[in-house]
C-alpha positions in Angstrom: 26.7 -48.8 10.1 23.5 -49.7 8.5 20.4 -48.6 11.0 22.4 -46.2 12.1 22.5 -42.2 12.9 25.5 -40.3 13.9 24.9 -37.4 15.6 28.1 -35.2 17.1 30.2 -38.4 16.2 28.3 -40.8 18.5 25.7 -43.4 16.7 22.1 -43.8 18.1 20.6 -47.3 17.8 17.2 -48.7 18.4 15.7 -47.0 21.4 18.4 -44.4 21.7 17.2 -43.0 18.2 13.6 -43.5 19.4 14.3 -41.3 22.4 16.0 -38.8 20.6 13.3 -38.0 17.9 10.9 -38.0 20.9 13.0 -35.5 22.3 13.9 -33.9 19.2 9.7 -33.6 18.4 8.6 -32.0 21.5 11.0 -29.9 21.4 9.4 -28.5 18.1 6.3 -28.9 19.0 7.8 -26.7 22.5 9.1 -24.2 19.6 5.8 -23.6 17.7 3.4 -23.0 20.8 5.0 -20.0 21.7 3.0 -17.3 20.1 6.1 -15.2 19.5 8.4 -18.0 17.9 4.9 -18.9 15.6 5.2 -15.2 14.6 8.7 -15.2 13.6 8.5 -18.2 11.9 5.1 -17.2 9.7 7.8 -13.5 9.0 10.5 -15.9 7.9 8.2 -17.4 5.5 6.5 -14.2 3.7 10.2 -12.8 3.7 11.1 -16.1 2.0 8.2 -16.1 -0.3 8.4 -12.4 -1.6 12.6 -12.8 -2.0 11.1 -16.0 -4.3 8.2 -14.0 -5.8 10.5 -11.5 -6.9 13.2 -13.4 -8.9 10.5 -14.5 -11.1 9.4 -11.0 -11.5 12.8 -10.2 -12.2 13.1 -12.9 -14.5 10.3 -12.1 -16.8 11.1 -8.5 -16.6 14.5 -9.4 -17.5 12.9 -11.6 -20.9 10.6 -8.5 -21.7 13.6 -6.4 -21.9 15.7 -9.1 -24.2 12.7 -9.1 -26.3 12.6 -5.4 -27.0 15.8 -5.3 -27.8 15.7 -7.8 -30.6 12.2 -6.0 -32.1 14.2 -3.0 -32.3 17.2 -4.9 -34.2 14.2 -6.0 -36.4 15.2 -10.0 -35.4 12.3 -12.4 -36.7 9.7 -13.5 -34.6 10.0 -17.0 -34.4 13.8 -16.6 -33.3 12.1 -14.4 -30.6 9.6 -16.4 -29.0 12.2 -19.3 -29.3 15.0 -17.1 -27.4 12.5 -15.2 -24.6 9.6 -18.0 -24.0 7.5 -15.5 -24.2 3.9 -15.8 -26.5 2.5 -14.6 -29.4 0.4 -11.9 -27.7 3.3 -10.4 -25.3 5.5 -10.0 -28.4 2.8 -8.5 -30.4 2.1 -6.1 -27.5 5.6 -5.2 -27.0 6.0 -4.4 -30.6 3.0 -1.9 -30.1 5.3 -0.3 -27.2 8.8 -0.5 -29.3 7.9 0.5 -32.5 
């Protein structure tokens, strides 16, 4: 088994693995110099990048939102910073929001 790449069951060896990544890179290359599969693929990848850019909006939207909650319950800010990851200034910006 060792040197060897199963592909729908059957192994490739040597030249038979050579010729299918030949195969396997033209037809890739084939794919990419269409204009049209180029533009879908460039689409994909802002779709991809703004569902990815968005989480971490999300994320520190989400950690804004804890810490305002815990400067209303008057929690210490230490334990808040520690809990939220968020810094010195943010907090002391929120509390001028909150309070």
């Amino acid at each position: 088994m060792r040197g060897e790449i199963k592909t729908d069951r059957l192994p490739l060896k040597g030249i038979e693995l050579h010729i299918f990544c030949s195969r396997f890179c033209d037809s890739i290359n084939a794919f990419y110099k269409d204009p049209d599969n180029l533009k879908r693929f460039e689409k994909w990848q802002a779709i991809r990048k703004g569902k990815k850019e968005g989480k971490i909006e999300g994320k520190i939207e989400g950690k804004l939102e804890v810490a305002k909650r815990l400067i209303k319950k008057g929690i210490d800010e230490k334990i808040i910073i520690e809990s939220t990851e968020i810094n010195k200034e943010e907090l002391l910006k929120l509390k001028k929001e909150v309070l």
